[in-house]
C-alpha positions as CSV (number, residue, x, y, z in Angstrom):
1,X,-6.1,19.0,9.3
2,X,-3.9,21.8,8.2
3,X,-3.0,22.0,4.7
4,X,-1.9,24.2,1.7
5,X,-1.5,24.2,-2.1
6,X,0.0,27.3,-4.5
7,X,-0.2,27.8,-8.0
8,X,1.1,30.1,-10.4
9,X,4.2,30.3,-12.9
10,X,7.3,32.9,-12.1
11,X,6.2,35.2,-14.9
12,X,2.5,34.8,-15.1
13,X,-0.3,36.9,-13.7
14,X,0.3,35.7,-10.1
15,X,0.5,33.0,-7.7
16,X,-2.0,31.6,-5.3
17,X,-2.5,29.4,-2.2
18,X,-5.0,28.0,-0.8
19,X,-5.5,27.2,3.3
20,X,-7.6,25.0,4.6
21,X,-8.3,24.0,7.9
22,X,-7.0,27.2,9.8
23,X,-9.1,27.2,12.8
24,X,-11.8,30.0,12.9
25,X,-11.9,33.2,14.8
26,X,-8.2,34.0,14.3
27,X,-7.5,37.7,13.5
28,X,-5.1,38.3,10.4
29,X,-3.1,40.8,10.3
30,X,-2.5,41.7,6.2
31,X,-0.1,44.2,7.1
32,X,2.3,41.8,8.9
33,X,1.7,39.5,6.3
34,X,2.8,41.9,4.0
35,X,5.8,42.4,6.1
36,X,6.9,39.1,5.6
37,X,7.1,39.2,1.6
38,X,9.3,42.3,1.9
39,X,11.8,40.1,4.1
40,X,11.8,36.9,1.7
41,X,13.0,40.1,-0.9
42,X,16.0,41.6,0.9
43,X,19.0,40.7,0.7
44,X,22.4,41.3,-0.9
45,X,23.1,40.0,-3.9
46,X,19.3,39.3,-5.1
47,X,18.5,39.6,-8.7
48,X,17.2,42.8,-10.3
49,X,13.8,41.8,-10.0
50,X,13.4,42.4,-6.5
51,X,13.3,46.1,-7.8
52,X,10.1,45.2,-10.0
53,X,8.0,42.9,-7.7
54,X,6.9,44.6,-4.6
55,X,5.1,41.5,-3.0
56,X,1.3,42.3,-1.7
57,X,-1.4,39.9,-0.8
58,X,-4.7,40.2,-1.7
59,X,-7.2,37.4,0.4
60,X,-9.8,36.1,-1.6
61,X,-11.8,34.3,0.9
62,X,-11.7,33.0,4.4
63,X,-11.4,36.1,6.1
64,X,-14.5,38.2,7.2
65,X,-14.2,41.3,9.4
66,X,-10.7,40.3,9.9
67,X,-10.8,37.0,11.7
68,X,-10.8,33.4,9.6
69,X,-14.2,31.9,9.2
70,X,-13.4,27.9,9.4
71,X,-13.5,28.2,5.7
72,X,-10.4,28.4,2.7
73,X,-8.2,30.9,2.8
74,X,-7.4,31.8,-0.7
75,X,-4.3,34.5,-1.3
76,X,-3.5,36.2,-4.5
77,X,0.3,38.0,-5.1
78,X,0.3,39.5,-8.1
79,X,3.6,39.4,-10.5
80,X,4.3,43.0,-11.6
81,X,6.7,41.3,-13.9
82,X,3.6,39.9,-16.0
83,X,3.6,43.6,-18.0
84,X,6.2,42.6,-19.2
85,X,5.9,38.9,-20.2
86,X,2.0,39.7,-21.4
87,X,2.0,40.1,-25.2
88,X,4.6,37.5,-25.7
89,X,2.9,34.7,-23.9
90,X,-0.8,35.8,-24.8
91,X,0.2,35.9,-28.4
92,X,2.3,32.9,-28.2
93,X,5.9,34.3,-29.0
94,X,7.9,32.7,-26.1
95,X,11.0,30.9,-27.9
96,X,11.1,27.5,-26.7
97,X,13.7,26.4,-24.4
98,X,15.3,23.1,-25.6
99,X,19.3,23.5,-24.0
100,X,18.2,22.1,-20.6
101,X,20.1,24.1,-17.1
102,X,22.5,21.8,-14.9
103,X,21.3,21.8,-11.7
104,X,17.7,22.9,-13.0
105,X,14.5,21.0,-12.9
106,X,14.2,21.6,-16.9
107,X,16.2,17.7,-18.1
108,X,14.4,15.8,-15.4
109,X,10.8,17.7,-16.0
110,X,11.2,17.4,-19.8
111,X,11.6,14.3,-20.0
112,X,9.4,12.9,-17.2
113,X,6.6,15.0,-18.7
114,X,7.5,14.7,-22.6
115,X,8.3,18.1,-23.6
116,X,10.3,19.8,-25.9
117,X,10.4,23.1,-24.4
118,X,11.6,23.6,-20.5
119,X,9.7,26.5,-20.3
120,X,6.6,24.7,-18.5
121,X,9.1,23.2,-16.0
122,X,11.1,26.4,-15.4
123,X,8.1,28.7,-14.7
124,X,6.7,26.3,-12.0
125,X,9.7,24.9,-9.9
126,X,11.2,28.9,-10.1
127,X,11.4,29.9,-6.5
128,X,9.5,32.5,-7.3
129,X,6.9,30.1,-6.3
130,X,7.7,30.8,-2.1
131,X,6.4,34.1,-2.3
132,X,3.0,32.3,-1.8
133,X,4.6,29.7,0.6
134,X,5.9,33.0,2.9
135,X,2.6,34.3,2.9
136,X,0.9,31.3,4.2
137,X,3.5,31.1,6.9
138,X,3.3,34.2,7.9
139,X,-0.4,33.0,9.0
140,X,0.7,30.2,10.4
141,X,3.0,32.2,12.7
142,X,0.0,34.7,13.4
143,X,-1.7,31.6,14.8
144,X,1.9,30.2,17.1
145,X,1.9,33.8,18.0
146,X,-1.6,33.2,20.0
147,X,0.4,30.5,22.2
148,X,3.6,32.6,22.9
149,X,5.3,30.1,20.3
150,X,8.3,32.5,17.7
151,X,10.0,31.6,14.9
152,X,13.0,33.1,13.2
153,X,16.1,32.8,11.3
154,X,19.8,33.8,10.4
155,X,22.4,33.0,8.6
156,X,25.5,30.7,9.7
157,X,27.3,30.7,6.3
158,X,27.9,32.3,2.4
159,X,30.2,30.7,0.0
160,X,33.6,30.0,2.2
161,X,32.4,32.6,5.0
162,X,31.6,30.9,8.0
163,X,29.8,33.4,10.9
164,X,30.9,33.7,14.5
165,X,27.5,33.7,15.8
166,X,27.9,35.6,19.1
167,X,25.9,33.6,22.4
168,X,22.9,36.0,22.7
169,X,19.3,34.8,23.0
170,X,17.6,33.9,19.8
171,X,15.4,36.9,20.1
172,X,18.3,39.3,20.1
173,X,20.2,37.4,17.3
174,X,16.8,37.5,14.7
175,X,16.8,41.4,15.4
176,X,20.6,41.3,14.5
177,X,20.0,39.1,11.5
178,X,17.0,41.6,10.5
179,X,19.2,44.3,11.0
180,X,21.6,42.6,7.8
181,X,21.9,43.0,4.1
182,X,22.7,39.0,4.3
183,X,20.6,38.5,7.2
184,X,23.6,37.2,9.5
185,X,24.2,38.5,13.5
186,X,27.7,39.1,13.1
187,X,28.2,42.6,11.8
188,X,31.9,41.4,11.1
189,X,31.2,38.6,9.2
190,X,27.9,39.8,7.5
191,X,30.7,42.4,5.7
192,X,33.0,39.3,4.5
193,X,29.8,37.6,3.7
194,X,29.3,40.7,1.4
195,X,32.7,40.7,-0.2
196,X,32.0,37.3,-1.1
197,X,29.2,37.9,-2.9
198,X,30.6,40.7,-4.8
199,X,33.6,38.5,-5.6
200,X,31.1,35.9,-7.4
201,X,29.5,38.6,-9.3
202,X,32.7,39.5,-10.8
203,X,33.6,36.3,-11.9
204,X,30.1,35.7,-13.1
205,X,29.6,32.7,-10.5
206,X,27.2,32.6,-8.0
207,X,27.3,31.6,-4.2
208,X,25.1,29.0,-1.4
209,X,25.3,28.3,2.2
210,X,23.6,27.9,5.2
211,X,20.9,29.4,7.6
212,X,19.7,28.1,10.7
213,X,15.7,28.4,12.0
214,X,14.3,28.1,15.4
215,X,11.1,28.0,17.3
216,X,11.2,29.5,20.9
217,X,8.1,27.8,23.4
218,X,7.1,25.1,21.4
219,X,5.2,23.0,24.1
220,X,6.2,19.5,24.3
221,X,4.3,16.4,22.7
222,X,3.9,17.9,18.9
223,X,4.3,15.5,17.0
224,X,4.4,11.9,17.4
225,X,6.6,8.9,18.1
226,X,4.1,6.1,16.8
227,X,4.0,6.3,12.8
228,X,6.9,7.4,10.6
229,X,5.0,10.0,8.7
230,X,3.8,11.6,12.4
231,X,7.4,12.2,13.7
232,X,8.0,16.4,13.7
233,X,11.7,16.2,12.7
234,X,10.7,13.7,9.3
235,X,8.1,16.1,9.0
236,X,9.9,19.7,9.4
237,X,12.7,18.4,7.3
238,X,10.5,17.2,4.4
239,X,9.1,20.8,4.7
240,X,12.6,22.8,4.7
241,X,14.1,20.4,2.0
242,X,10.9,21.1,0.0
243,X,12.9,24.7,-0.7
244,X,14.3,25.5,-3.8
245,X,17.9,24.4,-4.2
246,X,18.0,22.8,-0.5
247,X,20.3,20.1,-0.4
248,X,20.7,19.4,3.2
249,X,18.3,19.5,6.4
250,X,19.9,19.0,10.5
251,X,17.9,19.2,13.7
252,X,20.3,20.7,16.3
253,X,24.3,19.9,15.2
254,X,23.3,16.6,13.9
255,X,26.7,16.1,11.8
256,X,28.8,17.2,14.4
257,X,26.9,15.0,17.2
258,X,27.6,11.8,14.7
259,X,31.5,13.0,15.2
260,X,30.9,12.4,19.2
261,X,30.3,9.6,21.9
262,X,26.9,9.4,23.5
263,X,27.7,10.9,26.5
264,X,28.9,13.8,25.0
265,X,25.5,14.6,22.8
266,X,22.7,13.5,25.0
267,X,20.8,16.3,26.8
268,X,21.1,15.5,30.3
269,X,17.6,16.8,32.5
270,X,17.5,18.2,35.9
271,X,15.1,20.2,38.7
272,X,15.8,23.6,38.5
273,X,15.1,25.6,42.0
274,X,11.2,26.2,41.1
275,X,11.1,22.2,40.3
276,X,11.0,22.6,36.8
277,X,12.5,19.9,35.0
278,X,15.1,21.3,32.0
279,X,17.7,20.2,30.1
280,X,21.5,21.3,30.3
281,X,22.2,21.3,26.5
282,X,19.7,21.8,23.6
283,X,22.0,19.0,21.3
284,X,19.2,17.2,20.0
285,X,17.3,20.5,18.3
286,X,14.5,20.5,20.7
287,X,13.1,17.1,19.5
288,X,13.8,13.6,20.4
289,X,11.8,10.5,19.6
290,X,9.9,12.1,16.8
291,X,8.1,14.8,19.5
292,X,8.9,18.6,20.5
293,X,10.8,18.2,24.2
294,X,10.1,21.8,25.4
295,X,13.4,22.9,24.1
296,X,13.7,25.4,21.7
297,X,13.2,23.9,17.6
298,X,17.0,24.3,15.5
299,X,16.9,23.4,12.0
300,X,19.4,24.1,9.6
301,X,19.5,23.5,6.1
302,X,21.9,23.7,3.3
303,X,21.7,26.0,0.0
304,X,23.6,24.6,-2.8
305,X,24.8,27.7,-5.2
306,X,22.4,29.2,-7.7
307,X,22.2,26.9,-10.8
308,X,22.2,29.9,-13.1
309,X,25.4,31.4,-13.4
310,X,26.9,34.0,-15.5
311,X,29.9,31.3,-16.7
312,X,28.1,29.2,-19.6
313,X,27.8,25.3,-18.5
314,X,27.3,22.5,-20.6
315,X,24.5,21.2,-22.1
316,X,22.8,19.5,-25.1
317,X,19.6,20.9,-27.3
318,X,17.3,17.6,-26.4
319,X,16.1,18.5,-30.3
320,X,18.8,18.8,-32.3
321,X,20.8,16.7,-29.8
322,X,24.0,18.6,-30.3
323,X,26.5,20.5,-28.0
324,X,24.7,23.5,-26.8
325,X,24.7,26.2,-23.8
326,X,21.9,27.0,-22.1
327,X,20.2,30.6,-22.5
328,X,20.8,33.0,-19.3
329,X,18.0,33.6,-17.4
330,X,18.0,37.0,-14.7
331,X,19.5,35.3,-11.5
332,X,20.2,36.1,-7.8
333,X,23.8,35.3,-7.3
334,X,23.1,34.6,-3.8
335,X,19.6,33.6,-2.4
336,X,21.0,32.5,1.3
337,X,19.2,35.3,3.4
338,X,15.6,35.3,1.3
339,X,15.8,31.2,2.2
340,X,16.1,31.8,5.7
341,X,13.0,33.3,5.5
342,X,11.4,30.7,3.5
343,X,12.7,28.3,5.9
344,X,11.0,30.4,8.8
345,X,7.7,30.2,7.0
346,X,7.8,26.0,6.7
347,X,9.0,25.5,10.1
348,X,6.1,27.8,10.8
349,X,3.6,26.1,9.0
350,X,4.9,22.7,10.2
351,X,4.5,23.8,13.8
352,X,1.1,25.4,13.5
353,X,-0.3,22.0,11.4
354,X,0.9,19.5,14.3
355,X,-0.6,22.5,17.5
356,X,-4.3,22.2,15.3
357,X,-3.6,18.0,15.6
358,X,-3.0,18.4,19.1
359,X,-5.5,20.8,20.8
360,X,-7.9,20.5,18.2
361,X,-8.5,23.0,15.3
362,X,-12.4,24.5,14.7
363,X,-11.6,27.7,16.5
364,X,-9.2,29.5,17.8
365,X,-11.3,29.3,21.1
366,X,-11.5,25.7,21.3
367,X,-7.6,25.4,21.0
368,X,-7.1,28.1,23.6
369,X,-9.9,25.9,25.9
């Protein structure tokens, strides 16, 4: 079985993960690794530290001559930002955070663990935290990538600016979305996208939407129709609502097919001339009945705005229980294109979790066999 676990605060010494259960004999690439930390910190309208971390992973253990052994994977990222966090924290001169953030983990996490200071809270459920998450996808997608299976991203929407997604193949829409300050495939709207953002940051406001992954040659049967916690769509959609400040998860144009009659969603099959049997429409997100149909994976997921804004909300000190605003902390007024990669490392890791449950996971050889 497949599984991972990180560690680390957003301005401590670094975060880790651990991997266990990636099949032996599997070569890893650090480089491309590597590669996928500088994506998750693109994009336009990304805080200031972006310019400080420069995201590099270090393995620790489960990698010998550059294959996995069968054993952990352990991963270090160093924070660059620790410098400048060190002396306060080591000498204990952090000023205690007691005016909880709306839309924050700090009031919920305070209370749940009894704590008069949110800074324990903030520092873990920061998103700072998928920087470990993107590097363990990107070795799960260095494992799909030894059965032809590709993931990748863009994004459909910022703020009020919905894209025109032009009707290329996937594989040419991810190098359009690459090719993007706000990761999106429309060079059009990608500039509106952009104006949007800079209107936000003027008025000290900050700005969600929407981004949309997909998996191309996903063979069918991943997954599983018999339990509830086996199904791949529960499963993928626990994984990309599992994001920071994801509010909403859809396989294929879910609320839009609940807007339609049956025959107008259902993906009809047929032989093709080599015999092949293949579907007409791709409405159901390349899954149906809790299992991958051959079709190619579409999950889309919803970023609410980021909770720290420039404009002041309201809040109460939970010590002096009085009127209070909460203290600014450095934000990205919009995180949109760095969650479509997020999203591209879960799916990822979802995907390479239920292939090891299917063909078997010791080596890399014995799934291949």
């Amino acid at each position: 079985m497949l599984r991972f676990l990180t560690a680390g605060e957003s301005h401590g010494p670094c975060l880790l993960a651990i991997i266990e259960g990636m099949p032996a004999g599997l070569p890893i690439d650090v480089e491309a690794i590597n590669h996928e930390l500088w994506r998750r910190q693109q994009g336009y309208g990304r805080s200031h530290r972006m310019n400080i971390e420069k995201d590099q992973v270090e393995i620790l253990g489960g990698v010998i001559k550059g294959e996995t052994t069968g054993a952990p994977i352990a991963l270090r990222i160093e924070n660059r930002d620790w410098l400048n966090w060190k002396e306060k924290w080591e000498q204990n001169r952090l000023e205690p955070l007691t005016v909880p953030r709306p839309g924050h983990a700090d009031y919920a996490g305070m209370v749940k663990y009894r704590l008069k200071d949110a800074r324990p809270i903030l520092e873990r459920a920061s998103a700072r935290e998928t920087a470990a998450r993107v590097a363990v996808g990107a070795i799960a997608k260095q494992l799909l990538a030894q059965f032809d299976i590709t993931v990748g991203s863009y994004v459909c929407q910022i703020g009020p600016v919905i894209a025109d997604i032009p009707p290329r193949p996937y594989a040419e829409l991810w190098k359009l979305a690459d090719a993007s300050e706000v990761r999106c495939p429309s060079p059009i709207d990608s500039e509106r996208m952009k104006s949007a953002i800079d209107e936000a940051r003027r008025a000290r406001d900050t700005l969600g939407g929407i981004f949309e992954v997909q998996a191309l040659n996903v063979p069918i049967g991943l997954g599983s129709h018999v339990h509830w916690d086996r199904r791949l769509d529960a499963r993928i959609a626990a994984a990309i609502m599992s994001i920071q400040a994801i509010k909403g998860v859809e396989i294929g144009p879910a609320f839009e097919n609940a807007g339609l009659r049956g025959t107008q969603v259902h993906d009809d099959l047929y032989l093709n001339e080599e015999q092949t049997i293949m579907r007409v429409t791709n409405r159901a997100g390349g899954i149906e009945g809790g299992m991958s149909n051959g079709n190619p994976i579409v999950v889309r997921a919803a970023m609410k705005p980021i909770a720290t804004t420039g404009t002041p909300h309201q809040s109460v000190d939970v010590v002096n229980l009085h009127a209070a605003t909460p203290a600014y902390q450095r934000s990205d007024i919009c995180a949109v294109p760095a969650a479509s990669v997020i999203g591209e490392a879960m799916l990822a890791w979802v995907l390479a979790e239920a292939l090891v449950e299917k063909l078997g996971g010791d080596s890399l050889e014995e799934m291949r066999r």
